[in-house]
N, C-alpha and C positions, 0 to 999 in steps of 0.2 A: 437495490439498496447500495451505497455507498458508502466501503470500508476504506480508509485512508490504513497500511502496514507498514510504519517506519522498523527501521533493526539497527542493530549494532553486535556487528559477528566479531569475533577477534582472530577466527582464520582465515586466510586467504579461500582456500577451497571451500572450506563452509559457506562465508559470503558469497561466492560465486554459485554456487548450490542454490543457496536461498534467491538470487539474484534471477536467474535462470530458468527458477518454479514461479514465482512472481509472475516472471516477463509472458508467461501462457495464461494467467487471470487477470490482467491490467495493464496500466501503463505506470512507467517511471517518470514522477515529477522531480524527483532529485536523486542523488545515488542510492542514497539509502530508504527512499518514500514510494509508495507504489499506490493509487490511487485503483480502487480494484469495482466495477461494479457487479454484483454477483448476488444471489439469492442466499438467504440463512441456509440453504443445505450446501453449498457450496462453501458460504466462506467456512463449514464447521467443517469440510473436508483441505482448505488451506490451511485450516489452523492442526488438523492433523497430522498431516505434512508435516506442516514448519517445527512440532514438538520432535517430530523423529530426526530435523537437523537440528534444534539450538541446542549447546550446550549448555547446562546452567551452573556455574554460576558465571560462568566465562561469557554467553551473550546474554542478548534483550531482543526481543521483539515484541511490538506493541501496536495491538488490531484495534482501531478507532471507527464505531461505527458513526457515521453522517448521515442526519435524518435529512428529509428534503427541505425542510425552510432552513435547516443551515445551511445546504447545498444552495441555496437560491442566494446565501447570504455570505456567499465564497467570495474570496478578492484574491487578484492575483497581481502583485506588483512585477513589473517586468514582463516580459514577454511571455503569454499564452502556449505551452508546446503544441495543444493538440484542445484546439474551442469546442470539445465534445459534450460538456456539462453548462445547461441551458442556465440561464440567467448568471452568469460569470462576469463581474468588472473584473475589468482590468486597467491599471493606474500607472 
């Protein structure tokens, strides 16, 4: 299954924390987005994680799951990083 996990950390080391945990379950499509494919036991051990680093009410983190006919109905303007996710335009 496909979780897209944007954040908005307000520390530098926090962010880099979350950055860093991320970067071992997915890949990064933009600074702050992580594009993660993982099983429901998995993403509920990231989202474990991630509560022992955000602060609240100082950050956000926001775990979006993607079912597959949305995945199939992904668009990607600009350059593709890594064409791992099957039926992707790209514009």
């Amino acid at each position: 299954m496909l979780y897209v996990i944007a954040y908005d950390i307000a520390d530098d080391g926090r962010r880099q924390q979350v950055a860093r945990f991320l970067e071992g379950w997915g890949r990064r499509v933009e600074k702050s987005v992580f594009e993660c494919n993982v099983s429901r036991e998995q993403v509920r051990e990231i989202v474990a994680h991630l509560r022992t680093l955000v602060v609240d009410p100082e950050d956000r983190c926001h775990v979006y799951r993607v079912c597959s006919e949305c995945v199939s109905h992904r668009l990607v303007i600009g350059e593709e990083l890594e064409p791992s996710w099957p039926n992707v335009v790209v514009v």
